[in-house]
VEXVO-975608 format. One record per residue: residue in three letters; z, y, x of N, C-alpha, C, O in turn. Coordinates in pm, 1 decimal, m for minus. Atoms other than C-alpha are relative to their C-alpha. Example, Ala and Ser with C-alpha at 12.3 -4.5 7.8 and 13.67 -1.06 7.14 Angstrom:
REM residues 2
SITE; res; nup; nnorth; neast; caup; canorth; caeast; cup; cnorth; ceast; oup; onorth; oeast
SITE; Ala; 0.0; m119.0; 89.0; 780.0; m450.0; 1230.0; 0.0; 120.0; 90.0; 66.5; 118.1; 193.6
SITE; Ser; m6.0; m119.0; m82.0; 714.0; m106.0; 1367.0; 73.0; 109.0; m77.0; 89.9; 219.8; m26.1
//
This chain:
REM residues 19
SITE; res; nup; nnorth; neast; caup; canorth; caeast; cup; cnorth; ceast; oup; onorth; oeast
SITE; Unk; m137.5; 10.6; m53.1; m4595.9; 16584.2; m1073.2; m5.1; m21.5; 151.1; 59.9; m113.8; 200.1
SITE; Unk; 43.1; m10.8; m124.0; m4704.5; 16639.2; m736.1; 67.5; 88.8; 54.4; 83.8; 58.0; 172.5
SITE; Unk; m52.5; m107.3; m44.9; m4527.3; 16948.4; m666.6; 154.2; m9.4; 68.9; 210.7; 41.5; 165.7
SITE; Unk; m142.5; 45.3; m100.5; m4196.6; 16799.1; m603.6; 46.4; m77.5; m15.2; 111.8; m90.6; m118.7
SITE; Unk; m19.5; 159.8; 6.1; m4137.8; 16456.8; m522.8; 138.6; m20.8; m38.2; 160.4; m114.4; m115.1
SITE; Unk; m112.6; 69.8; 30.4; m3776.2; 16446.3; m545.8; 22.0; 47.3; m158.6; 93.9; m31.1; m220.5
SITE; Unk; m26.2; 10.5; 124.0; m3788.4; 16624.3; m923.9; m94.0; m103.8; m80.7; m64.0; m131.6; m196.8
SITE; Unk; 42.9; 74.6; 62.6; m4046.7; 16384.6; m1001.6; 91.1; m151.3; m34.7; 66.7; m237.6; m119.0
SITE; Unk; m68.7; 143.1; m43.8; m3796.8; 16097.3; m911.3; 136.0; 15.9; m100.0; 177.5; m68.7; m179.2
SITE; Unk; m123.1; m80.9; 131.4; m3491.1; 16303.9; m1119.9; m84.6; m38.7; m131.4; m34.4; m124.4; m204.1
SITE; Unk; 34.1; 13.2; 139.4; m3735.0; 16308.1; m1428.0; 2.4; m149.4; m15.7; 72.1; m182.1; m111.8
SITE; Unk; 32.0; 128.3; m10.3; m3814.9; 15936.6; m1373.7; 136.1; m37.1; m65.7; 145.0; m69.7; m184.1
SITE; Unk; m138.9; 36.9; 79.4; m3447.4; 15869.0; m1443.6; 56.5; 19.0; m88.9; 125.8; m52.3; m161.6
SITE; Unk; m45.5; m80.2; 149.3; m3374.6; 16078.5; m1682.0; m98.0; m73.9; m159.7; m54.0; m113.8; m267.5
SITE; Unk; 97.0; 104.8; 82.8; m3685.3; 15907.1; m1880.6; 66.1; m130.5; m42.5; 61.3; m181.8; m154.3
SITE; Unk; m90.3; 185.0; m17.9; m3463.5; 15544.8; m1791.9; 81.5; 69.1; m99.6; 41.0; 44.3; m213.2
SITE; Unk; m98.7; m9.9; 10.6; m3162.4; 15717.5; m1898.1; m59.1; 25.3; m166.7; m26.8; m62.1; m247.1
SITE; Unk; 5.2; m4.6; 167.1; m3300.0; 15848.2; m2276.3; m63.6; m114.0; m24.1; m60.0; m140.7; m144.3
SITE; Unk; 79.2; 146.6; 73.9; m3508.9; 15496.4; m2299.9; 135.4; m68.7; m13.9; 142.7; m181.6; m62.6
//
């Protein structure tokens, strides 16, 4: 997840958001 910091930071939330 190196390729693009700000979708890494979108998935991150999205992860929060279905936990």
């Amino acid at each position: 997840m190196t390729l693009i910091p700000l979708s890494a930071g979108s998935i991150k939330r999205f992860e929060n958001l279905l936990k």
